[in-house]
C-alpha positions as CSV (number, residue, x, y, z in Angstrom):
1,X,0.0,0.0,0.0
2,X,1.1,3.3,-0.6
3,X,1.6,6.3,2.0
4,X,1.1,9.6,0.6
5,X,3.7,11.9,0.4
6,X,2.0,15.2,0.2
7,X,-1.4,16.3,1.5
8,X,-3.6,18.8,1.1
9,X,-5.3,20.8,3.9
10,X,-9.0,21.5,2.8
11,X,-9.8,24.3,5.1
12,X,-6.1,26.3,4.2
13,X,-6.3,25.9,0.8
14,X,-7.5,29.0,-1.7
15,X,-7.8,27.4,-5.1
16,X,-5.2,29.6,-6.3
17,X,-3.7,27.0,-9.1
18,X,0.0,28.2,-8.0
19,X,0.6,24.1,-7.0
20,X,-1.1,23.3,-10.4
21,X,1.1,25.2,-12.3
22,X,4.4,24.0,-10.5
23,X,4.0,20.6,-10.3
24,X,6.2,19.2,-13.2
25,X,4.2,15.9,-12.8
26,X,1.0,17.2,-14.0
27,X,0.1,15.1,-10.6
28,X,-2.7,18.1,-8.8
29,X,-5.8,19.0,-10.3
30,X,-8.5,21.0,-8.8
31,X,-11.6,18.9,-7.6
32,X,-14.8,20.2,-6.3
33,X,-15.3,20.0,-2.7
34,X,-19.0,21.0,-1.9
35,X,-21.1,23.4,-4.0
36,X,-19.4,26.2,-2.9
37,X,-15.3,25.5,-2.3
38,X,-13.2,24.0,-5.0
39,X,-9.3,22.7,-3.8
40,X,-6.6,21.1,-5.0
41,X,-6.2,17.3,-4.8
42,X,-2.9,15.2,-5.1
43,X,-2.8,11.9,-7.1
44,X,-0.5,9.8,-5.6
45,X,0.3,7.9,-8.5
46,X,1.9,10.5,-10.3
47,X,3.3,12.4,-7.4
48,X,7.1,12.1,-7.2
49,X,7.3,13.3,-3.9
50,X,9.8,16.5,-4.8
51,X,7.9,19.0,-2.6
52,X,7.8,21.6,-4.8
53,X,4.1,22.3,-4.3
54,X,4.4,22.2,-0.7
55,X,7.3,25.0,-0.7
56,X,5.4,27.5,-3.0
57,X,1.9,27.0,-1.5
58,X,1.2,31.0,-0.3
59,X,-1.7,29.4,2.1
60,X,0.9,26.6,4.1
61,X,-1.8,24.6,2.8
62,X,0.3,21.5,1.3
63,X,2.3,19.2,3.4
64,X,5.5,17.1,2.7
65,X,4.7,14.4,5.1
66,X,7.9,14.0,7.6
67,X,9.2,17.4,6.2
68,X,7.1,20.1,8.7
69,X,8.8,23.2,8.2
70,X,10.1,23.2,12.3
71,X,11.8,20.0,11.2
72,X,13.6,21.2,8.5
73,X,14.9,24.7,10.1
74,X,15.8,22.5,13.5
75,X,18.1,20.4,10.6
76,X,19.6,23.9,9.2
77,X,20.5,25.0,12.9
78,X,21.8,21.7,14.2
79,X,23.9,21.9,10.8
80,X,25.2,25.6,11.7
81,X,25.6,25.4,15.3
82,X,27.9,22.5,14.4
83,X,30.1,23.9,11.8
């Protein structure tokens, strides 16, 4: 079975298309939520797992699972505190 890499948060999200545009795996599409609230939806299958959505999302509203963003700059200071 496959985990997913990257998830999208419903509520965050602002149908802005700037993680359709980016992804260079074609692998987000927009999909209709309720009547009212359209959001973007990650297919596994054709996600690569590179991140790049989740970096340029203006909203926070993509996740790189086991990459939060405290992770990664706790990583960058251990790295400078021990150089």
């Amino acid at each position: 079975m496959e985990v997913e890499k990257v998830k999208v948060e419903p509520e965050k999200c602002r149908a802005c298309l700037t993680c359709v545009r980016v992804c260079p795996h074609g692998a987000i599409q927009m999909v209709r939520v309720d009547t009212e609230k359209e959001i973007a939806k990650i297919y596994d299958l054709a996600c690569d797992g590179c991140g790049i959505c989740a970096a340029i999302c203006p909203a926070k509203a993509i996740r790189f699972e086991g990459y939060a963003d405290e992770q990664i700059l706790a990583e960058v200071e251990a790295i400078g505190e021990s150089l």
